[in-house]
Structure formats: C-alpha cells, structure tokens
KEMARZA-577749 format. One record per residue (C-alpha): residue in three letters; z, x, y. Coordinates in steps of 0.5 Angstrom, whole numbers, plus 500, padded with zeros to 3 digits. Example, Ala and Ser with C-alpha at 12.3 -4.5 7.8 and 13.67 -1.06 7.14 Angstrom:
// KEMARZA-577749
ALA516525491/SER514527498/
END
This chain:
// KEMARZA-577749
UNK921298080/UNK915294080/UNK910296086/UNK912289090/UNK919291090/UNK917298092/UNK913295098/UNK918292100/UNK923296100/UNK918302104/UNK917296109/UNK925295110/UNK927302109/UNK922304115/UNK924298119/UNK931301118/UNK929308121/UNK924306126/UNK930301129/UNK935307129/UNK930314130/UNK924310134/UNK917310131/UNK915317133/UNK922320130/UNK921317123/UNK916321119/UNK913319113/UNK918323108/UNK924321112/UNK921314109/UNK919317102/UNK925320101/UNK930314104/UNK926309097/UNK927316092/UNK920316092/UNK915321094/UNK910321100/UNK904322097/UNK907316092/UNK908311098/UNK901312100/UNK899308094/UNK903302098/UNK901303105/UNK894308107/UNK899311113/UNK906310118/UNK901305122/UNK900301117/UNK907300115/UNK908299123/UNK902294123/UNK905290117/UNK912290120/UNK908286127/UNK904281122/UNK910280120/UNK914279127/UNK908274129/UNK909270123/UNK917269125/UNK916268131/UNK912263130/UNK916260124/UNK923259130/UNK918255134/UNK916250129/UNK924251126/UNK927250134/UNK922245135/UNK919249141/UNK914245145/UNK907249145/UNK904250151/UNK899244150/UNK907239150/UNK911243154/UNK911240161/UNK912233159/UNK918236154/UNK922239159/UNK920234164/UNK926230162/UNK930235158/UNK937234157/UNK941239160/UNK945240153/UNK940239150/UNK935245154/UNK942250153/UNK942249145/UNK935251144/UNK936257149/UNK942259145/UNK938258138/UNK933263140/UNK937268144/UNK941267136/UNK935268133/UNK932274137/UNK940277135/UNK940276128/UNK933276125/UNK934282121/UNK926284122/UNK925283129/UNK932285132/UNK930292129/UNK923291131/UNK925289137/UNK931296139/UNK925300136/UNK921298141/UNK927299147/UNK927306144/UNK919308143/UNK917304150/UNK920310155/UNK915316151/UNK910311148/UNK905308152/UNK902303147/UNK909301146/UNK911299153/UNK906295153/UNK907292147/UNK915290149/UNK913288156/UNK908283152/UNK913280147/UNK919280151/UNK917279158/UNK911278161/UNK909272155/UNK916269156/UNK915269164/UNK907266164/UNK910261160/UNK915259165/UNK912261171/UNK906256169/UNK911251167/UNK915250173/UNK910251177/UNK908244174/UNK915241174/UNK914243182/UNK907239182/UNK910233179/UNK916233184/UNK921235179/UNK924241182/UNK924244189/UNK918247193/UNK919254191/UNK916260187/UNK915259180/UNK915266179/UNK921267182/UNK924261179/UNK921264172/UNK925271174/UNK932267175/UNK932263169/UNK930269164/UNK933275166/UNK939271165/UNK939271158/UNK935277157/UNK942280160/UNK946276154/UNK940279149/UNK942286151/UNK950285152/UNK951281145/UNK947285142/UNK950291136/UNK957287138/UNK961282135/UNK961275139/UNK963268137/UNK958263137/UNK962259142/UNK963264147/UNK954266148/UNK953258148/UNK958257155/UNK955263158/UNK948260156/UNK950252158/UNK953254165/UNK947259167/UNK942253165/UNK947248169/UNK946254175/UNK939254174/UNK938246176/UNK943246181/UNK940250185/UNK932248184/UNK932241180/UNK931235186/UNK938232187/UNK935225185/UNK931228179/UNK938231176/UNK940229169/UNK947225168/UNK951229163/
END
C-alpha cells in the first residue's frame, strides 16, 4: 500500500472511531490496529491523534465552504440584498440542501457526532461545537434579519430572538433525521412549512412573497 493510500486510510479509520468512541476514547492503537498497521508505523503519516484531528478540521473548513459556493449561499458581504426578496420555495430549498449536506457528507456528519460525544467532558470541543454549529450560525442570522428589520422587511422585534426561532427548527431535524432512514420528500415538508411559519409570523403583510 502506498504511503498516500495509507494516509487516507488512518484519516477515514480514525474519523470512523472518533465518530462512534469520541476523540479522547480512541487511542492511537486502536486507530493503528483498525489500518492492520502498527502505531509507531502511523506515525510515519501523522507526528500524533492531534494531528489526525487537525487534518480532519482542515478538511471540514474546506467542505464547508466547498457546500456554500455548490448551494450558492450568499456571503455575508450579499447576503442581505439575497434574502431580501427571497423566494420562499426557494428560501425552504436552500435549507434543505444544507440540512441534507450536514447529514450525509461522510467527513462532517461523523466530525459532527464526534463533537456531540467530546463536548460534554472536553472543553475545547464544546467550544469548537457551539462555534460550527450554533453560535456562527445564529450571529449570521442575527445580523441578517436585524438588517431586514432596518429596511422594513420584518416586523419590529428581536433578532436574536427571530435567529433562535428560525434555526432551532432545524437543528431539531439535524438531530431527529439523523442516523435514520428518511425520505427526502418528507424532510423537505417539514423544512417548507417551518420556513412558511417563520414568515407568517415576522415578515410585514405588505412585504409577504406571493406563492
């Protein structure tokens, strides 16, 4: 096996194991072993478990932002004139592409569920969760409809608030459709009427989309 093959392999093997046992419950045996190689041969690939973890975060960052571009996700710079007269179908579709993406990409649902497993006895790793998964999420939202609200899109009310009442949805979904099987139909419903609920209830009448 040639050292690249390896190096991937040790990279997936690992991923594999951190998803399941947690990061701190995997050692650098147990991932040595799972690639039929011994630990002082992994380290030939990779100096440390750190390292392993690092090149797995490297590798989320890029995904990430490779979805946005593919989703055509505005960045923060576009994003208010993209939503300001977003198509509500259209508003539920990029939703759902991302909630599939955050289920079935293969390195960062596994990063993901080891991250639910680390956060509760790991420090850095709450942290780390909050930051991908919540907070960002939530200050681009925030910032976002506070804008909306500036321009006399939405009602007067809390951002923060309105950020909660739009995101915590579909984290709920993240989390029910995840490890399960689902038909892509039925995920899309859900999303289409929490998104047609979130603008019923802070979108101004006269500024509502027509279907």
């Amino acid at each position: 096996m040639e050292e690249k093959n390896t190096k991937q392999v040790i990279f997936e093997n690992a991923l594999n194991l951190f998803a399941i046992h947690g990061y701190e419950g995997v050692s650098v045996a147990q991932i040595a072993d799972s690639v039929n190689i011994k630990a002082p041969s992994l380290y030939k690939h990779y100096k440390s478990k750190q390292e392993i973890f690092d090149t797995i975060l490297c590798e989320v960052s890029n995904r990430m932002s490779e979805a946005r571009n593919k989703l055509t996700i505005p960045a923060d710079s576009e994003m208010v004139d993209k939503y300001e007269n977003i198509d509500l179908n259209l508003l539920g579709k990029m939703c759902y592409d991302l909630l599939s993406f955050y289920l079935n990409d293969e390195v960062v649902s596994k990063f993901r569920k080891m991250l639910t497993i680390e956060r509760y006895h790991n420090t850095e790793a709450e942290k780390l969760f909050q930051k991908i998964f919540i907070d960002d999420v939530l200050e681009l939202e925030t910032n976002l409809f506070r804008e909306l609200i500036q321009r006399g899109h939405f009602i007067d009310s809390d951002p923060y608030i309105m950020a909660l009442n739009f995101y915590s949805p579909l984290f709920l979904l993240l989390y029910k459709f995840d490890n399960s099987d689902y038909k892509p139909e039925n995920l899309q419903h859900l999303i289409n009427q929490l998104v047609y609920s979130f603008s019923e209830r802070y979108i101004k009448k006269e500024k509502k989309i027509d279907d």
